[in-house]
NUTI-355514 format. One record per residue (C-alpha): residue in three letters; x, z, y. Coordinates in steps of 0.001 Angstrom, whole numbers, plus 500000, padded with zeros to 6 digits. Each point is the difference from the previous one (the first is absolute). Layout:
<r = ALA | x = X | z = Z | y = Y>
...
This chain:
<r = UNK | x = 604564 | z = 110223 | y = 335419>
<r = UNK | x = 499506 | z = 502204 | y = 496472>
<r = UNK | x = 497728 | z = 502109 | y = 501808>
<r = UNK | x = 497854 | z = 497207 | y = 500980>
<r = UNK | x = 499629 | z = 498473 | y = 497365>
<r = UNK | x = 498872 | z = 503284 | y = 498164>
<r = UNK | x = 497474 | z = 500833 | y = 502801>
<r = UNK | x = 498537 | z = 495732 | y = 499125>
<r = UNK | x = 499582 | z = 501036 | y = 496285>
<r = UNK | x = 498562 | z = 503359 | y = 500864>
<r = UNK | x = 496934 | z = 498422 | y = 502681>
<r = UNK | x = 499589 | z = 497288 | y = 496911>
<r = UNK | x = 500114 | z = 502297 | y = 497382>
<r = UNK | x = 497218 | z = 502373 | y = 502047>
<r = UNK | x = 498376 | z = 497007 | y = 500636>
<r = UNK | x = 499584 | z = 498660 | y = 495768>
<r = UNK | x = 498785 | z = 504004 | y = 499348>
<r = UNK | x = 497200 | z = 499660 | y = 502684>
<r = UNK | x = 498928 | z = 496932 | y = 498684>
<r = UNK | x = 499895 | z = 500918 | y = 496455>
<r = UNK | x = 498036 | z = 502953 | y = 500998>
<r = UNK | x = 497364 | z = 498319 | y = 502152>
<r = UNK | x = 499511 | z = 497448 | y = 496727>
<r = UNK | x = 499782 | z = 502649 | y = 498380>
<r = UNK | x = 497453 | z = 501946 | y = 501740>
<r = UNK | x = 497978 | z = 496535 | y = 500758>
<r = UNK | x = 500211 | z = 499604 | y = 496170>
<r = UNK | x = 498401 | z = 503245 | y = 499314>
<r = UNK | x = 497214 | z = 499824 | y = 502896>
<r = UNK | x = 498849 | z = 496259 | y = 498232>
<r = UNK | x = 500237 | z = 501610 | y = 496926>
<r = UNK | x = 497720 | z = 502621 | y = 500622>
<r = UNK | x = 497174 | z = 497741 | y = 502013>
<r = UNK | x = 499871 | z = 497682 | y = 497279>
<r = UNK | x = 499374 | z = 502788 | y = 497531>
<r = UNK | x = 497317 | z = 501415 | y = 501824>
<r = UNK | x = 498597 | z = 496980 | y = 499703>
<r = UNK | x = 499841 | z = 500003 | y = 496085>
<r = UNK | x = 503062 | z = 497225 | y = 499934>
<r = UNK | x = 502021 | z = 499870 | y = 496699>
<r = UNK | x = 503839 | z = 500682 | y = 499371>
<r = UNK | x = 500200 | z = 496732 | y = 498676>
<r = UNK | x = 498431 | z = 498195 | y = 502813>
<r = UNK | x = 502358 | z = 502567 | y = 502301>
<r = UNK | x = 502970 | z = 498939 | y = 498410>
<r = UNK | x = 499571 | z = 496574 | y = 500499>
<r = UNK | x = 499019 | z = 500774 | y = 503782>
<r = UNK | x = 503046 | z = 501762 | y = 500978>
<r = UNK | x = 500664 | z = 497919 | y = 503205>
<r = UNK | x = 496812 | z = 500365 | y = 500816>
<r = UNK | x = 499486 | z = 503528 | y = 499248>
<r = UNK | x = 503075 | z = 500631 | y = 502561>
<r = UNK | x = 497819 | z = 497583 | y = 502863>
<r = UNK | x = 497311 | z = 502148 | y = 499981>
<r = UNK | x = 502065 | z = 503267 | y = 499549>
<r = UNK | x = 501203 | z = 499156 | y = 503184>
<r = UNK | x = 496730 | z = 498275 | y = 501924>
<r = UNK | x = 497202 | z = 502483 | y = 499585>
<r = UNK | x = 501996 | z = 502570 | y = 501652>
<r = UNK | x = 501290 | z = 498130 | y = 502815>
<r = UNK | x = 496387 | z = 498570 | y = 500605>
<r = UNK | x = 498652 | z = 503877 | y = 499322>
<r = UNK | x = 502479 | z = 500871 | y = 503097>
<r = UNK | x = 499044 | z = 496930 | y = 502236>
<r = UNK | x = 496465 | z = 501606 | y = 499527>
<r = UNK | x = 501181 | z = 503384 | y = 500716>
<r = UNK | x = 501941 | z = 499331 | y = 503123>
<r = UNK | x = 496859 | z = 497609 | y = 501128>
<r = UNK | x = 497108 | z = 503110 | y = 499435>
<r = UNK | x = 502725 | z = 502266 | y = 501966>
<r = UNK | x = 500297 | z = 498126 | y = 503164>
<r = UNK | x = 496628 | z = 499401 | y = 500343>
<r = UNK | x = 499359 | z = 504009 | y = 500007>
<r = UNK | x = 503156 | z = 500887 | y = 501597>
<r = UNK | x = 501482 | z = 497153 | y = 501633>
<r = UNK | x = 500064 | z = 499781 | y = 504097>
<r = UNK | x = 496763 | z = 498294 | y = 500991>
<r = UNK | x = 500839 | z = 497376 | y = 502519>
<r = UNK | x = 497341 | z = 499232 | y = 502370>
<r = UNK | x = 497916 | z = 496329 | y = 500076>
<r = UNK | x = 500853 | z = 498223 | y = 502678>
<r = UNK | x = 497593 | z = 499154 | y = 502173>
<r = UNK | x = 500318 | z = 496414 | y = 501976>
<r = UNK | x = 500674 | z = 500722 | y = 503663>
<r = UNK | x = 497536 | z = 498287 | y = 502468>
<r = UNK | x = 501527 | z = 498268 | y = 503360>
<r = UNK | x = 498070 | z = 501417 | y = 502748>
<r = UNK | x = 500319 | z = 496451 | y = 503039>
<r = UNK | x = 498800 | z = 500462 | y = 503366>
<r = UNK | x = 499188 | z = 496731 | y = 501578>
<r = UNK | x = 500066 | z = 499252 | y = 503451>
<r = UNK | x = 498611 | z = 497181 | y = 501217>
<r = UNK | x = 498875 | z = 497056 | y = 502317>
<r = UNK | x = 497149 | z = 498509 | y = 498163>
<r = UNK | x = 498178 | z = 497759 | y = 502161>
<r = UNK | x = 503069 | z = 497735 | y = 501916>
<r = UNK | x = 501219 | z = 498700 | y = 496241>
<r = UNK | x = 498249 | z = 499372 | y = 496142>
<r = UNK | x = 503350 | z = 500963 | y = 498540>
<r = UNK | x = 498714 | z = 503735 | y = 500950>
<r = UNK | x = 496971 | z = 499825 | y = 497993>
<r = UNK | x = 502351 | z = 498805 | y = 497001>
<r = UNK | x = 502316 | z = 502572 | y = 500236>
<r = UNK | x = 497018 | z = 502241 | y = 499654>
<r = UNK | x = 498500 | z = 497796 | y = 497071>
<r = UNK | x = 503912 | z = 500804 | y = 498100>
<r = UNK | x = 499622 | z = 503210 | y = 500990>
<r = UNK | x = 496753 | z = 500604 | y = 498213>
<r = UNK | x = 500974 | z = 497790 | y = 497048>
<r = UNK | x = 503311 | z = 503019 | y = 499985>
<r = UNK | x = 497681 | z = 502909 | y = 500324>
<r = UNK | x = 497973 | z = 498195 | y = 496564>
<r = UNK | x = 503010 | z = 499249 | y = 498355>
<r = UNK | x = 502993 | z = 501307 | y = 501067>
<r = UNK | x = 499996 | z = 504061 | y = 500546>
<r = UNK | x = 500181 | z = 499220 | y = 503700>
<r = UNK | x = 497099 | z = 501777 | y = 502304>
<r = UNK | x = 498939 | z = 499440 | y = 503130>
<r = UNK | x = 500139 | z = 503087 | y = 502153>
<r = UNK | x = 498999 | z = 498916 | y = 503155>
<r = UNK | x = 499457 | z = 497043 | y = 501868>
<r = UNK | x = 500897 | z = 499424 | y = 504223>
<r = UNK | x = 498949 | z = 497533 | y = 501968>
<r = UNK | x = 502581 | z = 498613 | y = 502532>
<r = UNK | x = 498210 | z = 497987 | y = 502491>
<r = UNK | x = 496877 | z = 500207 | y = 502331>
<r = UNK | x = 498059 | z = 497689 | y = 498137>
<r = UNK | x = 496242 | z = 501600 | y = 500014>
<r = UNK | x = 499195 | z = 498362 | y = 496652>
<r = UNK | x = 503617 | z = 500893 | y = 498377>
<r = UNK | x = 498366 | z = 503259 | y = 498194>
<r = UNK | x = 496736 | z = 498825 | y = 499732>
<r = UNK | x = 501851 | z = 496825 | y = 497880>
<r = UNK | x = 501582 | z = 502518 | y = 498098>
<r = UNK | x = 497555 | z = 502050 | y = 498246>
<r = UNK | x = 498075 | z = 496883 | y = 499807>
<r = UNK | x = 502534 | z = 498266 | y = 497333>
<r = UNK | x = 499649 | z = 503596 | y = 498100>
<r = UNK | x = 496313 | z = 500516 | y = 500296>
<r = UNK | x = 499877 | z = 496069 | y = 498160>
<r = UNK | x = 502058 | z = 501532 | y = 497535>
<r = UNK | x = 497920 | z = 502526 | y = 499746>
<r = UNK | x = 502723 | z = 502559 | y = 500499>
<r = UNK | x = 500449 | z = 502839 | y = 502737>
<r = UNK | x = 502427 | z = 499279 | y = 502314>
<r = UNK | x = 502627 | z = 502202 | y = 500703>
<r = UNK | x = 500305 | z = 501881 | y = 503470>
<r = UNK | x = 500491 | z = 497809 | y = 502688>
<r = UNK | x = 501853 | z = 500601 | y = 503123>
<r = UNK | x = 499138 | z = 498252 | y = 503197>
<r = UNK | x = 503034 | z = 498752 | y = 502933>
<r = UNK | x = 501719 | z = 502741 | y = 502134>
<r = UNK | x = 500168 | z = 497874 | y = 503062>
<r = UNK | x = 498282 | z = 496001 | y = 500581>
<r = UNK | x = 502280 | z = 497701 | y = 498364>
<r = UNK | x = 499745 | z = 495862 | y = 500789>
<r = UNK | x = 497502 | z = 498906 | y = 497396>
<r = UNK | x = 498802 | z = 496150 | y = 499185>
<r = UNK | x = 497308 | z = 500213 | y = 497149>
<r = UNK | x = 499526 | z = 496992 | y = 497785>
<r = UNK | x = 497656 | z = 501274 | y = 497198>
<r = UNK | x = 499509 | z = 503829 | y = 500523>
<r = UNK | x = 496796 | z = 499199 | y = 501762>
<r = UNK | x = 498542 | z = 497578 | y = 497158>
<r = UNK | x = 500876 | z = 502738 | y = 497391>
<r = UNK | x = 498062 | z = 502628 | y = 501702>
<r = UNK | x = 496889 | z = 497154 | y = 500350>
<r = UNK | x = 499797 | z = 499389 | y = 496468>
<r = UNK | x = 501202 | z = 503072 | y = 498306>
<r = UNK | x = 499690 | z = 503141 | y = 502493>
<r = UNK | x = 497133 | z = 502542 | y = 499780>
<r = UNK | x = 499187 | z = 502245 | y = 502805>
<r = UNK | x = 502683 | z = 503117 | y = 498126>
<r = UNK | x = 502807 | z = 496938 | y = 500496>
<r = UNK | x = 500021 | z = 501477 | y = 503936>
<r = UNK | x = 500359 | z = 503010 | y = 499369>
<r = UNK | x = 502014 | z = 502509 | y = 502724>
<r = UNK | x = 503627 | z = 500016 | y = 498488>
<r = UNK | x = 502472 | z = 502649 | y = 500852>
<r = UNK | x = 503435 | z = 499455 | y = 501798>
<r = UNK | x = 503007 | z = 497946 | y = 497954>
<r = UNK | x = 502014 | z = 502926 | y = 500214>
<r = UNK | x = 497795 | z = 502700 | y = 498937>
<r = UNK | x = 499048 | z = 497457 | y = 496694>
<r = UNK | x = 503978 | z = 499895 | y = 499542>
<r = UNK | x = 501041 | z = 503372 | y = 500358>
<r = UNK | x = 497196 | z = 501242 | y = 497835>
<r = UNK | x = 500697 | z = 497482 | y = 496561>
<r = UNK | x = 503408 | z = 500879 | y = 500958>
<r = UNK | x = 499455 | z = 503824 | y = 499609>
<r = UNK | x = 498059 | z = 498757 | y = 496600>
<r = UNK | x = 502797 | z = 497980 | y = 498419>
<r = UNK | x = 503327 | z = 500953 | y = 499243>
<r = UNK | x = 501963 | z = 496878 | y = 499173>
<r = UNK | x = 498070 | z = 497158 | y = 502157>
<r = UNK | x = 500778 | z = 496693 | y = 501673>
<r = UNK | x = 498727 | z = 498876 | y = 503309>
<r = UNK | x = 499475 | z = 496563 | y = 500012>
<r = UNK | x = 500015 | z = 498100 | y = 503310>
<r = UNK | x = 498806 | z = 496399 | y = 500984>
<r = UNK | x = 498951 | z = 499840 | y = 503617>
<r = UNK | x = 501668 | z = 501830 | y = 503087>
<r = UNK | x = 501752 | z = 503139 | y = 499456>
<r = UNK | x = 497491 | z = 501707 | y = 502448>
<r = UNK | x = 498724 | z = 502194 | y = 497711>
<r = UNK | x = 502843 | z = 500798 | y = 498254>
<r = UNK | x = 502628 | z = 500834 | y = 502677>
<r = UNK | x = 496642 | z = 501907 | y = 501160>
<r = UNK | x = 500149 | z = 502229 | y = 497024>
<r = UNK | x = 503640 | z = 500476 | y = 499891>
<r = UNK | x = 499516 | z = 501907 | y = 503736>
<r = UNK | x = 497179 | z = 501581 | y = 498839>
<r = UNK | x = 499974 | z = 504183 | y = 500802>
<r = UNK | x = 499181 | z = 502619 | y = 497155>
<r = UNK | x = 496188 | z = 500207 | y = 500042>
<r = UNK | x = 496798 | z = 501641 | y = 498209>
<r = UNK | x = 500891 | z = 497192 | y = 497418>
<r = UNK | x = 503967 | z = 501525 | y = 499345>
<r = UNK | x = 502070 | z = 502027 | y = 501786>
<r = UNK | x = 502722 | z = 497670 | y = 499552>
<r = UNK | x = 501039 | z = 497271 | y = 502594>
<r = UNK | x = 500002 | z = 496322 | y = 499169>
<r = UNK | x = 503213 | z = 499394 | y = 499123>
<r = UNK | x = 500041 | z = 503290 | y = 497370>
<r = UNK | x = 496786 | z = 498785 | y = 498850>
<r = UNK | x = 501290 | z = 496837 | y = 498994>
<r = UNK | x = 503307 | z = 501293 | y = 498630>
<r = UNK | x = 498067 | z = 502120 | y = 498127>
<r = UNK | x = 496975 | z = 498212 | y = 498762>
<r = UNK | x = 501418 | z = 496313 | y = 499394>
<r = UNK | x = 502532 | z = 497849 | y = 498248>
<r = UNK | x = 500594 | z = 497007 | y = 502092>
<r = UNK | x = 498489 | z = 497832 | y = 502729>
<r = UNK | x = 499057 | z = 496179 | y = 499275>
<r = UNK | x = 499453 | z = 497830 | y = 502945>
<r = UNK | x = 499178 | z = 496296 | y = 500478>
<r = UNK | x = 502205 | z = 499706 | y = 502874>
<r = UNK | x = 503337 | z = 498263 | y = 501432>
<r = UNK | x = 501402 | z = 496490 | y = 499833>
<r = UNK | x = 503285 | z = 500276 | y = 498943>
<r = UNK | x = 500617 | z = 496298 | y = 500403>
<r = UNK | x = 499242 | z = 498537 | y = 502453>
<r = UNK | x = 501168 | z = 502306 | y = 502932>
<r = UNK | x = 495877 | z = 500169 | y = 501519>
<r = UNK | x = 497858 | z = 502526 | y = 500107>
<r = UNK | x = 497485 | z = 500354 | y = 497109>
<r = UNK | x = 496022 | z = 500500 | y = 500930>
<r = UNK | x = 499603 | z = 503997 | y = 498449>
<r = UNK | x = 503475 | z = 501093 | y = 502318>
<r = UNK | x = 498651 | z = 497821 | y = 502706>
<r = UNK | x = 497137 | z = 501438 | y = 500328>
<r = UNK | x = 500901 | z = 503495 | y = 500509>
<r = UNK | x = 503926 | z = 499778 | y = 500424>
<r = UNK | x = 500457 | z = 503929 | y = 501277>
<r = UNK | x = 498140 | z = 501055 | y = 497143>
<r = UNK | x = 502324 | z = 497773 | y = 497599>
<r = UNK | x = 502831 | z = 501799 | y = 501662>
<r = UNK | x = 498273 | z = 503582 | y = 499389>
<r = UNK | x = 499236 | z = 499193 | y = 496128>
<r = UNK | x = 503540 | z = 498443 | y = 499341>
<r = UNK | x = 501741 | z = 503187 | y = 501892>
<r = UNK | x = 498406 | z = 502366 | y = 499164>
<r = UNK | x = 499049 | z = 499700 | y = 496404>
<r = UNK | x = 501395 | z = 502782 | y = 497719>
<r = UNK | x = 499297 | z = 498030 | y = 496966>
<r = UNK | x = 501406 | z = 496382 | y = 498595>
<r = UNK | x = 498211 | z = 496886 | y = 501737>
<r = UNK | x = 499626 | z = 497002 | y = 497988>
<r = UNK | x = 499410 | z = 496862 | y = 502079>
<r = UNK | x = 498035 | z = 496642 | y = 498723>
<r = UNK | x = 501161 | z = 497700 | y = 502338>
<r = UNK | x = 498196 | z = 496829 | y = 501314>
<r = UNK | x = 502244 | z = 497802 | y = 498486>
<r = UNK | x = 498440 | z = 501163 | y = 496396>
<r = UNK | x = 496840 | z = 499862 | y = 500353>
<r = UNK | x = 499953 | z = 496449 | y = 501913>
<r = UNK | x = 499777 | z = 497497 | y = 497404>
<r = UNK | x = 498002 | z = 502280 | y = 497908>
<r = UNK | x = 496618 | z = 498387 | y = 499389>
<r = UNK | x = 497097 | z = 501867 | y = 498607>
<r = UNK | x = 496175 | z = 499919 | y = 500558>
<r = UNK | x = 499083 | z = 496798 | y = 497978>
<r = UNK | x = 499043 | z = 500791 | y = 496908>
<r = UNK | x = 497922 | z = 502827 | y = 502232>
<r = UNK | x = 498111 | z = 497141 | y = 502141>
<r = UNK | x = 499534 | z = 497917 | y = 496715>
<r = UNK | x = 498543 | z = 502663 | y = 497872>
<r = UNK | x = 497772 | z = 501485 | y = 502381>
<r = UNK | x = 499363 | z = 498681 | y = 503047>
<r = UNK | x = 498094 | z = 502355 | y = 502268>
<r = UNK | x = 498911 | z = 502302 | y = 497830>
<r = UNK | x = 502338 | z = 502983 | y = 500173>
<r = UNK | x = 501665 | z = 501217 | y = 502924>
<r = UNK | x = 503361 | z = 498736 | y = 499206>
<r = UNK | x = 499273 | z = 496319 | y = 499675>
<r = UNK | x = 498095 | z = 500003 | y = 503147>
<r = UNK | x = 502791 | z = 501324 | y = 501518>
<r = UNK | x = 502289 | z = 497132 | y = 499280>
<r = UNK | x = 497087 | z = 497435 | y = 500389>
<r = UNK | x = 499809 | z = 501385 | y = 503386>
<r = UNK | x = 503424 | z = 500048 | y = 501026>
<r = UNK | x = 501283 | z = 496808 | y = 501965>
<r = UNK | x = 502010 | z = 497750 | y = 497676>
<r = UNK | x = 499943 | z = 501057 | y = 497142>
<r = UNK | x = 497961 | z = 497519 | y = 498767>
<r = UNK | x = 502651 | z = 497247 | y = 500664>
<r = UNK | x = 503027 | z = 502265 | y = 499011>
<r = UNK | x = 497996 | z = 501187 | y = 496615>
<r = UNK | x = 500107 | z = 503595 | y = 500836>
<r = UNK | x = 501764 | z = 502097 | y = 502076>
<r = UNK | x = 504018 | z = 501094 | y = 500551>
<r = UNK | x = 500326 | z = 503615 | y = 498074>
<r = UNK | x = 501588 | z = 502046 | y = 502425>
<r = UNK | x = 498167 | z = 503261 | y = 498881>
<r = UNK | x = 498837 | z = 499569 | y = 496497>
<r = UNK | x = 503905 | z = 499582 | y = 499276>
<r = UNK | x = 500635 | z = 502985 | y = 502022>
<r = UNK | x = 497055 | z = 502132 | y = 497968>
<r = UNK | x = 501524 | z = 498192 | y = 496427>
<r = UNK | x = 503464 | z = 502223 | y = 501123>
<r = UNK | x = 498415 | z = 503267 | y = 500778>
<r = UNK | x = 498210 | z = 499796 | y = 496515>
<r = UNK | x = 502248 | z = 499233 | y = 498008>
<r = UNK | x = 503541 | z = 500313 | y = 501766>
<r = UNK | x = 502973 | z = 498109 | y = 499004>
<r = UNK | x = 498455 | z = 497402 | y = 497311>
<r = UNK | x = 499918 | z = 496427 | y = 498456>
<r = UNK | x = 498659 | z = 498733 | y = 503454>
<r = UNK | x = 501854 | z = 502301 | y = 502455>
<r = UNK | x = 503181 | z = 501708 | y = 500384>
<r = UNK | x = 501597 | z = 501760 | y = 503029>
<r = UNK | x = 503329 | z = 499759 | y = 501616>
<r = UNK | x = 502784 | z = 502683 | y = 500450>
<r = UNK | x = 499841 | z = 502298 | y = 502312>
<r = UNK | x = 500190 | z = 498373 | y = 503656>
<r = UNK | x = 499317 | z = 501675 | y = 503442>
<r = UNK | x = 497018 | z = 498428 | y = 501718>
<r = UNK | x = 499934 | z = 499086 | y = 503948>
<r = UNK | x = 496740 | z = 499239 | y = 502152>
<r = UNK | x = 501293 | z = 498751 | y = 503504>
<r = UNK | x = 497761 | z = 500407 | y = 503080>
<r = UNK | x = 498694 | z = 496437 | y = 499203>
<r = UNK | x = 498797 | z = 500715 | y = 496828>
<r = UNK | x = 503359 | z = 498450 | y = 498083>
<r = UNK | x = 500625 | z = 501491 | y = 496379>
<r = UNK | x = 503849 | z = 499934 | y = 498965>
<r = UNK | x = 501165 | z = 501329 | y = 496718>
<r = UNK | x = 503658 | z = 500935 | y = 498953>
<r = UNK | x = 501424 | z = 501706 | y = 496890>
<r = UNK | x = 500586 | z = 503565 | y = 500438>
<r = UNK | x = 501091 | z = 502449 | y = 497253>
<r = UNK | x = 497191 | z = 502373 | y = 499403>
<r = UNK | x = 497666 | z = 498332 | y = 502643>
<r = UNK | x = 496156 | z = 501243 | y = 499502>
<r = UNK | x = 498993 | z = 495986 | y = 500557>
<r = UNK | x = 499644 | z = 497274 | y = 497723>
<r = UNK | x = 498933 | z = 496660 | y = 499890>
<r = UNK | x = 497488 | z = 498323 | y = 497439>
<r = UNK | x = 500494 | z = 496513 | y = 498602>
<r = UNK | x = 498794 | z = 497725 | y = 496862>
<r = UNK | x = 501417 | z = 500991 | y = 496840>
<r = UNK | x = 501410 | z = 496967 | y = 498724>
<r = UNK | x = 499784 | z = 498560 | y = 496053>
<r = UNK | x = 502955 | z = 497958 | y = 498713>
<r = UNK | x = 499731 | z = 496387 | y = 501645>
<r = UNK | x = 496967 | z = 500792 | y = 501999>
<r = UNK | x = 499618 | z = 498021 | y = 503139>
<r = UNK | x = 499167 | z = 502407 | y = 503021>
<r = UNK | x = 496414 | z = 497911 | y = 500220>
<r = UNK | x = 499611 | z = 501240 | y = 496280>
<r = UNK | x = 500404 | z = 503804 | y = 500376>
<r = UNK | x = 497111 | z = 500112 | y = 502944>
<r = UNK | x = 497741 | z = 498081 | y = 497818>
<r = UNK | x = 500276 | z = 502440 | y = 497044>
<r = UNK | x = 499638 | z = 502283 | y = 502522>
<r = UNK | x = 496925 | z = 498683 | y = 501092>
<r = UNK | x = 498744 | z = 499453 | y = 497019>
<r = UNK | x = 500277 | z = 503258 | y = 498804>
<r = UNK | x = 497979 | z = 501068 | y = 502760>
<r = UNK | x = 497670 | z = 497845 | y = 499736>
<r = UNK | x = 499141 | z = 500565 | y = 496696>
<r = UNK | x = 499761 | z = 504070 | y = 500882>
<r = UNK | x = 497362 | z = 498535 | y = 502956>
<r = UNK | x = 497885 | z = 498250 | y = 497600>
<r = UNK | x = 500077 | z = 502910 | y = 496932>
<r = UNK | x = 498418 | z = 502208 | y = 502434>
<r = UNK | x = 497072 | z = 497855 | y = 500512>
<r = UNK | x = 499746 | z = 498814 | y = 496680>
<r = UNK | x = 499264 | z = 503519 | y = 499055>
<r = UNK | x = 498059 | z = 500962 | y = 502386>
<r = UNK | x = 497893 | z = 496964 | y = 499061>
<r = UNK | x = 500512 | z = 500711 | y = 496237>
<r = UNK | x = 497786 | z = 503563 | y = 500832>
């Protein structure tokens, strides 16, 4: 006990003699600035407490300065980071549905705004105006258009407004010879290194590139390709719901089947039930009428002049593989996903499944109803900002 209290006094004792040395010191560094400044020993002796303040400050700001002009010379440089830009290919069945030509709208609002480029661009149906369409809503942007892939095999097609795009906006270089879907994949694949392939008709194409063989293009197959070159796979498919089978499985069920299989990469799946509900095009139709390729398309489109748009099946889908997990979207955990031979999607939990399921990212007491409006909104307003601007030029 004697011994501890002998060590106390010794640590306090140490303690007193450092600090009545450091005053000390301080005392004698003030002293000296203020006469080299011409001060008097009068005015000094009436400063004291002050003389001991800046005893002590100029030195400590004299180190500050020193350790600053140091690092600067010496110190480990770190490199700027640069932002990283999302490389999306899109596949596509523009010409049976307007919600494909605003998923591209969102997607060209992304590449503006968002560090999000489009690589490439497939086209997954036989409808003979689907590409020209295409680089018609660029070339009235007065942008190129990406490369453009056309179908593997024919693929059931119904066009509502391709046709009237190409009529009013197509020049002769709109029908233009386009190479296979596969070769346009596997190339922007061999040119990115992190992308996202983004799918909203049939899986034709896609299951298509999955068995594709090494070529001139890569030596790698399909499936390394893919592993190697992309993140994740977003499709607009599957009706988790209502037990049916949804239109982009329907149409090509085996190919569903290949993509879902075979995939070495995550799948994230916008189901119908998300996008149904989800109105956009209005503010489109009102703002513009026929006069950009866009608007036509919904003006064109049966119904949606009663319904005030169109259901957003795709542009929801395209909102996800922009920006991921968000305030509109979210994704489930990880679930195994089933196509049966009749086109069927079932989902069910599974611990470290590749497959998950995309749904509305809810605010505090909003109604269901709600979230797809914001939704909609939100891309509604991206729809119009592109035209605006282009306008605004």
């Amino acid at each position: 006990m004697k011994n501890k209290r002998n060590k106390k006094f010794g640590a306090a004792f140490g303690e007193a003699i450092a600090e009545i040395i450091l005053t000390l010191l301080a005392a004698a560094i003030g002293f000296g600035i203020f006469k080299l400044f011409g001060a008097s020993d009068d005015f000094i002796g009436r400063n004291s407490d002050l003389m001991i303040l800046v005893g002590l400050f100029i030195p400590a700001l004299a180190l500050a300065a020193l350790i600053v002009i140091l690092m600067k010379f010496f110190g480990e440089k770190k490199p700027k980071k640069k932002e990283k830009t999302l490389d999306i290919i899109f596949d596509t069945d523009i010409g049976s549905d307007c919600d494909d030509m605003m998923a591209l709208a969102y997607l060209v609002y992304a590449k503006r705004n968002l560090s999000v480029d489009i690589k490439a661009i497939t086209h997954s149906n036989s409808c003979p105006e689907g590409i020209p369409a295409m680089r018609a809503f660029f070339r009235h942007l007065d942008k190129a258009a990406p490369p453009i892939g056309k179908p593997e095999c024919d693929i059931e097609y119904h066009d509502k407004y391709a046709k009237a795009v190409t009529e009013k906006f197509a020049n002769e270089e709109c029908y233009a010879a386009a190479d296979s879907a596969v070769s346009v994949m596997r190339r922007a694949l061999l040119e990115s290194t992190d992308a996202v392939i983004l799918g909203i008709g049939p899986m034709t194409n896609i299951a298509a590139l999955l068995d594709s063989a090494p070529d001139e293009i890569s030596p790698l197959d399909g499936i390394s390709l893919v592993r190697e070159r992309c993140r994740k796979i977003v499709l607009m498919a599957g009706d988790f719901t209502s037990g049916k089978p949804e239109w982009n499985v329907k149409l090509d069920i085996p190919a569903m089947q290949t993509v879902v299989n075979k995939s070495p990469v995550p799948i994230a799946f916008l189901p119908f039930e998300v996008g149904y509900g989800m109105i956009t095009g209005k503010p489109i139709m009102d703002e513009f009428g026929e006069d950009n390729p866009l608007s036509l398309s919904f003006m064109r489109f049966p119904g949606t002049d009663k319904l005030g748009g169109r259901h957003s099946w795709d542009p929801a889908a395209a909102v996800y593989a922009a920006l991921g997990d968000s305030e509109y979207l979210t994704e489930s955990e990880p679930q195994r996903v089933t196509v049966t031979d009749e086109g069927v999607t079932v989902a069910a939990p599974e611990r470290g499944g590749m497959h998950t399921v995309i749904s509305l990212r809810m605010r505090e007491g909003e109604s269901e109803a709600d979230a797809k409006a914001r939704v909609a909104a939100y891309i509604d307003g991206c729809a119009v900002e592109i035209y605006n601007k282009q306008s605004n030029k």
